[in-house]
C-alpha positions as CSV (number, residue, x, y, z in Angstrom):
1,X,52.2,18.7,34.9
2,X,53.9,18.0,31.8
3,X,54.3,21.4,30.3
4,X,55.4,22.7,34.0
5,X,57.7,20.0,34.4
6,X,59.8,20.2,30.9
7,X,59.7,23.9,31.3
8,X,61.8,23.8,34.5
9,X,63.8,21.6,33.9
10,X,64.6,23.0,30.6
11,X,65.4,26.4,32.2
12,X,67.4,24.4,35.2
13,X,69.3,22.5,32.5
14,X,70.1,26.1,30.3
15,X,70.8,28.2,33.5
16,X,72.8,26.1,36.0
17,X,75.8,23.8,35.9
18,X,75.7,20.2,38.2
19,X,75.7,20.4,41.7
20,X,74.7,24.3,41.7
21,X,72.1,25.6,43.9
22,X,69.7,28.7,44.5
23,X,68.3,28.5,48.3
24,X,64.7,30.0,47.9
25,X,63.8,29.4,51.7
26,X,66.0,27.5,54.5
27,X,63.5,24.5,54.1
28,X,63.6,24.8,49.9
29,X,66.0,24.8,47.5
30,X,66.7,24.8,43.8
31,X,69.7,21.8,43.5
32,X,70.3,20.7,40.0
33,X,70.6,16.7,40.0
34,X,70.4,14.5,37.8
35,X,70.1,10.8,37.6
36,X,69.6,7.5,35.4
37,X,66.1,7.5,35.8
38,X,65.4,5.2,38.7
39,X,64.3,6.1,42.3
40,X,67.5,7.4,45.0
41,X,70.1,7.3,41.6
42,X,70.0,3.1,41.3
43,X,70.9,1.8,38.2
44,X,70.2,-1.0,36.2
45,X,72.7,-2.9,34.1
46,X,74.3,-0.8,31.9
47,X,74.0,0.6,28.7
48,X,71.7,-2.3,27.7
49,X,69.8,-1.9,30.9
50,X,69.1,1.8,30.7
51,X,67.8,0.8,26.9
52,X,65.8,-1.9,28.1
53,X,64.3,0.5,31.2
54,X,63.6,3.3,28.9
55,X,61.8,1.1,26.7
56,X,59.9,-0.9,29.9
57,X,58.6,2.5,31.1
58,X,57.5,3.7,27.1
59,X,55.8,0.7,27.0
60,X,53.6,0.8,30.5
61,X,52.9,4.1,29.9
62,X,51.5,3.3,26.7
63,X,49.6,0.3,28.1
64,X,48.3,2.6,31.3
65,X,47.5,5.0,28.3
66,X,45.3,2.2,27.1
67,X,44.1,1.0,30.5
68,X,42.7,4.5,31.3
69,X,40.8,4.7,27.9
70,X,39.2,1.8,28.5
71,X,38.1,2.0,32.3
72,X,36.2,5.9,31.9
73,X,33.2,6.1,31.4
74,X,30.8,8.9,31.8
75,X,30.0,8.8,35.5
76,X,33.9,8.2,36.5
77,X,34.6,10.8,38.9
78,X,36.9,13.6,37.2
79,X,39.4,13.6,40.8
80,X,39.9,9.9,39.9
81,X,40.8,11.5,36.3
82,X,42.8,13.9,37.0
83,X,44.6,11.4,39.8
84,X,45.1,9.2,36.1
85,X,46.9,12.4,34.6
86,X,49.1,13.1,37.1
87,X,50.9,10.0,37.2
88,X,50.6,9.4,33.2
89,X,51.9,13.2,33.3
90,X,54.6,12.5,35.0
91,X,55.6,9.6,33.3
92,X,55.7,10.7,30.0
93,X,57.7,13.7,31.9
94,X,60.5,11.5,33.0
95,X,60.4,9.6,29.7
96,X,61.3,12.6,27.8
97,X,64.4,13.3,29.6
98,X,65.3,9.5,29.4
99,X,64.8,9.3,26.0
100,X,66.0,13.0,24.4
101,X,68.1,14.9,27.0
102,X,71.2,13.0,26.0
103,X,70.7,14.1,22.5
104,X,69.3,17.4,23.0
105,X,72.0,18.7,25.4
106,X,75.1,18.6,26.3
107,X,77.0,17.4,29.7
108,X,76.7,19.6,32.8
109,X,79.5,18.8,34.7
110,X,81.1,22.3,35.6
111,X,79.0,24.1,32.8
112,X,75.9,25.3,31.9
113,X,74.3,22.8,29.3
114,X,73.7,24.3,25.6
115,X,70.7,23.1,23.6
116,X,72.0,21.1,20.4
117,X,75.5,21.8,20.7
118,X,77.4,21.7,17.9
119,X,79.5,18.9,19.2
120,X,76.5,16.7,19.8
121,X,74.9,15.8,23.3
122,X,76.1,13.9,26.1
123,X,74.8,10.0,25.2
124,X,73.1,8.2,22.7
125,X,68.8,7.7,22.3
126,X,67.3,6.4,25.2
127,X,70.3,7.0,27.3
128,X,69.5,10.6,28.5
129,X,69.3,11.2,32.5
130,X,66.7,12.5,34.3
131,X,67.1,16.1,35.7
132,X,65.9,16.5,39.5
133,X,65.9,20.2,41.3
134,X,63.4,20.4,43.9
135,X,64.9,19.9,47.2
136,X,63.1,20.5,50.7
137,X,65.3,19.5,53.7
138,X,62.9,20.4,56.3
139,X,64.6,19.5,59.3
140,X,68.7,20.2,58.7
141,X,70.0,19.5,62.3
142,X,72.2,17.2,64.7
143,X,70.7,14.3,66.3
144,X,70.8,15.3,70.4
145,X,74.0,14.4,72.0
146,X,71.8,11.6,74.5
147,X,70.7,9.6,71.5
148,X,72.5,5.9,71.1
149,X,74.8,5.4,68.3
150,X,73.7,8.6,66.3
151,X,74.9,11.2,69.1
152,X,75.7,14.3,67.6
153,X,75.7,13.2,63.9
154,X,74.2,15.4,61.1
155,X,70.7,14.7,60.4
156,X,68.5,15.7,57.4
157,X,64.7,15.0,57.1
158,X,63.4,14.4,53.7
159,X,67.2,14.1,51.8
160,X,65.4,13.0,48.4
161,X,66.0,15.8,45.4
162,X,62.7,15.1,42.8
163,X,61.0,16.8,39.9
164,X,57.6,18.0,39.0
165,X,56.8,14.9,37.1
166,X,57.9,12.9,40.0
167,X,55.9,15.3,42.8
168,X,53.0,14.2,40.0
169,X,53.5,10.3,40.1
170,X,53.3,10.4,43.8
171,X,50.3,12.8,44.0
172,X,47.9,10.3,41.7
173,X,49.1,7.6,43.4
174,X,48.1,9.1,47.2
175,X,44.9,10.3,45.3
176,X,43.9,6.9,44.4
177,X,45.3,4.9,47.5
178,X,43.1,7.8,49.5
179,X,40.0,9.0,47.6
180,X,39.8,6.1,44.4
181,X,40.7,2.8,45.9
182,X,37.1,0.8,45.7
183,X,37.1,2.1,41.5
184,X,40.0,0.4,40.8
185,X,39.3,-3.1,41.9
């Protein structure tokens, strides 16, 4: 998940400028986002509360990191593993971009990004934003003309634009909610 997931959005961040697009299928699309590094684009306080998030999600990584160490044991089932590295997969995924994108590249507002630019990246340690591209509006349509107060309006199933590190999160989490629940009492 890792490896897949910087290698992306390496190549998204090197080959497209924000906002650009490459439709692969009507129902999937290539959209370079990127965001602060919480859910929908929310933020949290700043330049002192992207540190302090940054740090928050290092450290429960690290802590989960610890937590999975010290619940395995030889009969733990490996689905319940690999559940386990999804998520911490894609959390150290996200991390990465929070933590070095804004030094390793630089803005991609109307440009394609360049890998240590001369001129420096686009924000301090810590402060780097999370790059998002996969985007699968499945149902891109009106709502019918009978319907109350939506009549007509333009309607989108499944709006959200995520990454490989985030498809991962939610795929160990639905593994363990599913197929792992009664292990982790």
């Amino acid at each position: 998940i890792l490896l897949f997931d910087q290698i992306l959005k390496f190549w998204v961040k090197t080959n497209m400028f924000l906002g650009q697009e490459y439709p692969i299928f009507d129902w999937f699309i290539i959209h370079f986002t990127e965001n602060n590094g919480m859910a929908f684009g929310m933020e949290f306080g700043g330049f002192t509360g992207k540190t302090l998030l940054t740090l928050f999600r290092i450290i429960v990584v690290v802590v989960g990191i610890y937590y999975v160490k010290s619940i395995v044991k030889p009969h733990f089932p490996n689905g319940a593993l690999i559940a386990l590295g999804l998520i911490i997969g894609g959390a150290i995924g996200n991390i990465i971009d929070s933590s070095f994108y804004g030094l390793l590249f630089n803005d991609s507002y109307n440009v394609i990004a360049t890998l240590l630019p001369e001129s420096g990246g686009y924000a301090p340690l810590l402060h780097g934003k999370v790059v998002d591209m996969l985007y699968f509006p499945l149902i891109n349509s009106h709502y019918p003309d009978w319907m109350p107060f939506w009549a007509g309006e333009h309607f989108i199933f499944f709006r959200p634009v995520f990454n490989i590190a985030d498809a991962g999160i939610s795929v160990g989490i639905f593994m363990i909610l599913l197929f792992y629940r009664k292990i982790f009492n």
